[in-house]
N, C-alpha and C positions, 0 to 999 in steps of 0.2 A: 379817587386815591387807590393805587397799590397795595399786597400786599403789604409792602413794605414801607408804607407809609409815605412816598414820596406823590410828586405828583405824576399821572398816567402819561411814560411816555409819548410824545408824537413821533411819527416816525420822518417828518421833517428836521430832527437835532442830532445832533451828532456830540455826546458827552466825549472832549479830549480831556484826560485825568493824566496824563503821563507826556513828560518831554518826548518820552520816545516817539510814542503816538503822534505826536504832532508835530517831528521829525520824518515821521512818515510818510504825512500826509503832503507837507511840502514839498518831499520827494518825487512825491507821484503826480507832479507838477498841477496840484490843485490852485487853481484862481480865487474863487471867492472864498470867504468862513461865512458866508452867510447859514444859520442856522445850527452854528458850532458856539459850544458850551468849554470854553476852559475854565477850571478849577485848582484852583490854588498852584500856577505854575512859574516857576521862575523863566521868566522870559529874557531876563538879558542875555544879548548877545543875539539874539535873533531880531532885531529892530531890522532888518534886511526885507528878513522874509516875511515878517510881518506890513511892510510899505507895501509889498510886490502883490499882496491881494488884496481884493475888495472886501475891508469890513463891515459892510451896511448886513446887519440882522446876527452880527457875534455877539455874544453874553462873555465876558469878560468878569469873576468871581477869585476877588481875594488875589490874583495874580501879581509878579512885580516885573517890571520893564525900564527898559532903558530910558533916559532923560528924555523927554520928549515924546516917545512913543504913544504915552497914556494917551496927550493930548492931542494927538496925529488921529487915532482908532477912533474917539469918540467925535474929531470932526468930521470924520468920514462912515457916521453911521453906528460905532458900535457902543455898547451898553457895558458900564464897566463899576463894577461893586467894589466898592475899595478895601482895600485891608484893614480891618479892626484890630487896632492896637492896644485898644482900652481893654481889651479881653483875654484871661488867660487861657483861651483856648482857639482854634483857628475855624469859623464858621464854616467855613467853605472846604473842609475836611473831605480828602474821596476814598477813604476806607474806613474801617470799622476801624475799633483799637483792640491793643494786645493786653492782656495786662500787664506786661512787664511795662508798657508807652504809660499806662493811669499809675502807676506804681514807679513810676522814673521821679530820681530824685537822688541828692548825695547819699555817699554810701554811707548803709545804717545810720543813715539820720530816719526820725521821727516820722508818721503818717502823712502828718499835720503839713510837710513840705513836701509832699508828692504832687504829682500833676492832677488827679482826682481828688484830693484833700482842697485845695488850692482852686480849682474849679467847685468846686462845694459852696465855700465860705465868699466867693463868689455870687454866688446865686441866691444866699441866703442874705445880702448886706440892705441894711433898711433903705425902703422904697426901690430895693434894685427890679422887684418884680412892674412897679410901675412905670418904670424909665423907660421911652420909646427906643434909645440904644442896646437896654440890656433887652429886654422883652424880642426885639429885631432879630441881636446876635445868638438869641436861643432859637429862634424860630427858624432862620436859617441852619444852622447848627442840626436842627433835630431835621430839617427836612434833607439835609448834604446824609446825615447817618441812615433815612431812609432809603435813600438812593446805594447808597453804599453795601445798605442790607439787601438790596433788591438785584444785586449786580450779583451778588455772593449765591445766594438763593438759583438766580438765573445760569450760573458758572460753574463755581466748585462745587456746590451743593444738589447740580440739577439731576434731577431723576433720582433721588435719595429719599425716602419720604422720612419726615419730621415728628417727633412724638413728643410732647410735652410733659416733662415733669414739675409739679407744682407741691410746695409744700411749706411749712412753717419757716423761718428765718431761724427760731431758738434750738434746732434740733444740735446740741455741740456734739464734737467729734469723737468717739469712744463710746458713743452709747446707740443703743439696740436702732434707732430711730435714725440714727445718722448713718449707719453701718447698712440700713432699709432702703435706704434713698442712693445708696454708693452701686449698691447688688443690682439698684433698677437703672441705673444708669450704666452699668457695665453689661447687662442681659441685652438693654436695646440696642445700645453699639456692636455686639457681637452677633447683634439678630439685621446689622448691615441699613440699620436708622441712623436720623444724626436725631443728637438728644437738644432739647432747645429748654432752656429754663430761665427764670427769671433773674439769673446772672449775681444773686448775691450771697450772703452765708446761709449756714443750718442745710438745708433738703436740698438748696440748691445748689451750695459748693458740694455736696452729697455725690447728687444727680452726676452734675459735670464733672469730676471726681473719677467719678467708676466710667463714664463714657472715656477719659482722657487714659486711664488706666485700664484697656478694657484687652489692649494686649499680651497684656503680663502674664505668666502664671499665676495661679491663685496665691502660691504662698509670697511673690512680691505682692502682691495687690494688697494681702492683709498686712503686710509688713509697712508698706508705706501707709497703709491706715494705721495704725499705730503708731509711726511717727509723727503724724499730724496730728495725732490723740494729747501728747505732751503738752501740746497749748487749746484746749477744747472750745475756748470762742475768742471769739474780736476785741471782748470786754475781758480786763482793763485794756487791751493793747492792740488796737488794729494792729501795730510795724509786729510785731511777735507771731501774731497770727498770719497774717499775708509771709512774715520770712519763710514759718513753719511750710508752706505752700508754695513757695518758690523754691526751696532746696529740691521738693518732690519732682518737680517739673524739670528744674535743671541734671538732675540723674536720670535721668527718662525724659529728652527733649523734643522727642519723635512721638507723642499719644497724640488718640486718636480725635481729631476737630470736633467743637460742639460748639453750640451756643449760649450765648448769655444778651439778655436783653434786661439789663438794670436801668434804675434812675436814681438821676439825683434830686430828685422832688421827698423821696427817704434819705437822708442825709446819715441815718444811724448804721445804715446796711452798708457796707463797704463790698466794690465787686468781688468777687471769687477769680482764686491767679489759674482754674484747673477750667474755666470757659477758654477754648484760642479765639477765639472771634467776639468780641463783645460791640454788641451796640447800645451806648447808653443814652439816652434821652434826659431830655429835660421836665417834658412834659411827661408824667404819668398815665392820664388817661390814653394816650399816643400809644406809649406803650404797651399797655395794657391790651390794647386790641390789636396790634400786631403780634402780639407773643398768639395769643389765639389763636391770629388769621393763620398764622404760617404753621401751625400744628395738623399736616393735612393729615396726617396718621394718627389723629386723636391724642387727647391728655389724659396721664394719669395724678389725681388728685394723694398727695401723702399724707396723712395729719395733719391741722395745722387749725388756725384760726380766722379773724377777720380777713387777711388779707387775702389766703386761700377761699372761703369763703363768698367773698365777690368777685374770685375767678373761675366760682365754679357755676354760678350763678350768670356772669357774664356772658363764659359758654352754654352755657342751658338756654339764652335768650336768643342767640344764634342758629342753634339747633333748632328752637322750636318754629321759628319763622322763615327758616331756612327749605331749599328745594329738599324733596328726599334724598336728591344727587352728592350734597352737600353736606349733608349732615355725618360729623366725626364722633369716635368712639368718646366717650367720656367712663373714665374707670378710678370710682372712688374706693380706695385700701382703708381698711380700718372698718369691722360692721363695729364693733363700739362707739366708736370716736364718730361715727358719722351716722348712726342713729340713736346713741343716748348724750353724748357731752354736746356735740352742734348739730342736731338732726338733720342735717340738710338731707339725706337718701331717700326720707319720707314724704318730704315737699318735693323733692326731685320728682321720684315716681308719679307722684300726683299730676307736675307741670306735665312730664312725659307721657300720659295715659292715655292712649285715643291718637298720638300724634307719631308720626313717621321715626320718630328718635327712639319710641319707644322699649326697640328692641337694642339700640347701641346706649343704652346706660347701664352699668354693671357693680357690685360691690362685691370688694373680695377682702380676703385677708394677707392676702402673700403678693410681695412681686411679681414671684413667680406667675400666678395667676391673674395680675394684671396684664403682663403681656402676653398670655393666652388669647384675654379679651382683647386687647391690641389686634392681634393677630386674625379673630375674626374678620 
């Protein structure tokens, strides 16, 4: 498996994701698709050019064609994943989403009828985890979003190194701890990182926040903190809090890309609208260790609890079994909170003693001084 969760390309496939692409390649008078991947494409209208080559070894996913065509391809060799209808979301998806795409829905209507709301109650409906169609259309789903993340990474992303910010979910907006996590995401963006977080509120609409805003002057930067400040969490109102966050982004529609890797396996965390790229998963532990992998520029740890917690710990298991090639910074903020309220810096130190990581684990007090450590 990939960084990004998918499975390790061969260099025998050929992913088409776009009519254009595969307008291309017809052009360029290719004969077979053997070894070609299309994804979710609307094929009518080319039943032509699809008779005129040899299908034996095409993967055909989620696509739709002309009467006949389906059962032309599959007599002649190719493999063809049908469209899930029973599902409100499309498996065989070949991008990441926006959040405006999880957040679509009538205007000023409610959460609860967004496309992520709706996908949620989904995935929660009894026995849906045990049902061989739902369990299928996630598992595809999560591995089209790897792919998808791993294209991004490989593309727009490449040669950019990546830094993690991690932190509590309850940090709300107007206060010292969410204003913490804004400052550390506006430093790394402007320090020419992309910021990657766990894509949902508190530290991590923080994080992605201040990378999306990292442009601005300072006195817009604090000004649109303070307008988000008006509505300080999700609770009572995810549509209030996600509006608050889409008016910012629609007056400043050009900030600068980051990441977000949420799931809905938290059904309470609603994604953050100031990630441009999100990938969300179904599976948690998936997640979990992709947000990791792809942090090659190391994580910084903010406050936070359980869930921070077992990601700092996560990475620490990585690092220690890791080549010394391999091993990334890890920089937990807070000497209180990380030596007297959840002492993790103490058992850290300990796991890291004697061992190559030893010297990239760091506690500070300041953002500022997190990416100092970064910057090591």
């Amino acid at each position: 498996m990939n960084a990004a969760g998918s499975l390790s390309p061969s260099p025998r496939t050929l992913e088409v994701e776009s009519l254009d692409s595969f307008d291309r390649l017809v052009k360029a008078g290719i004969r077979s698709m053997h070894g070609w991947h299309a994804q979710s494409l609307d094929l009518r209208g080319r039943a032509a050019s699809l008779q005129a080559m040899d299908a034996q070894g095409a993967i055909f996913l989620g696509c739709t064609f002309d009467d006949g065509v389906e059962d032309s391809l599959r007599d002649r060799g190719a493999l063809i994943f049908p469209r899930l209808e029973s599902v409100p979301f499309n498996p065989y998806r070949g991008q990441l989403y926006s959040p405006q795409e999880l957040y679509s829905g009538p205007p000023d209507a409610p959460y609860e009828t967004t496309l992520d709301a709706r996908i949620y109650h989904w995935s929660i409906r009894p026995g849906q985890r045990h049902r061989l169609d739902a369990t299928l259309a996630a598992a595809l789903h999560d591995h089209s979003i790897g792919d998808a993340l791993d294209e991004l990474v490989r593309s727009e992303l490449g040669g950019r190194s990546m830094v993690g910010v991690m932190g509590g979910h309850t940090a709300r907006r107007g206060t010292p701890a969410f204003m913490e996590a804004a400052v550390a995401g506006r430093l790394l963006a402007r320090s020419g990182r992309v910021v990657a977080t766990g894509g949902g509120p508190g530290a991590m609409e923080a994080a992605n926040m201040g990378a999306y805003l990292s442009g601005l002057p300072d006195a817009d930067f604090h000004a649109a903190l303070a307008q988000v400040a008006a509505v300080p969490g999700f609770r009572p109102s995810v549509s209030a809090w996600a509006r608050t966050a889409a008016a910012v982004v629609e007056r400043y529609p050009d900030g600068t890309p980051s990441l977000g890797i949420p799931t809905w396996f938290y059904g309470h965390e609603p994604p953050n609208y100031f990630a441009t790229h999100i990938a969300k998963y179904f599976a948690n532990a998936i997640r979990e260790a992709i947000l990791l992998e792809l942090c090659d520029g190391g994580v910084i740890f903010l406050p936070g609890s359980a869930g921070t917690l077992q990601e700092i710990f996560q990475d620490a298991c990585e690092n220690y079994y890791g080549a010394s090639e391999t091993i990334r910074p890890m920089v937990l903020v807070g000497s209180d909170h990380w030596k007297r309220r959840y002492p993790a810096w103490p058992l850290l130190q300990s796991l890291a003693a004697g061992k190559s990581m030893a010297d990239r684990i760091f506690l500070v007090d300041t953002v500022e001084e997190a990416l100092d450590a970064v910057a090591r």
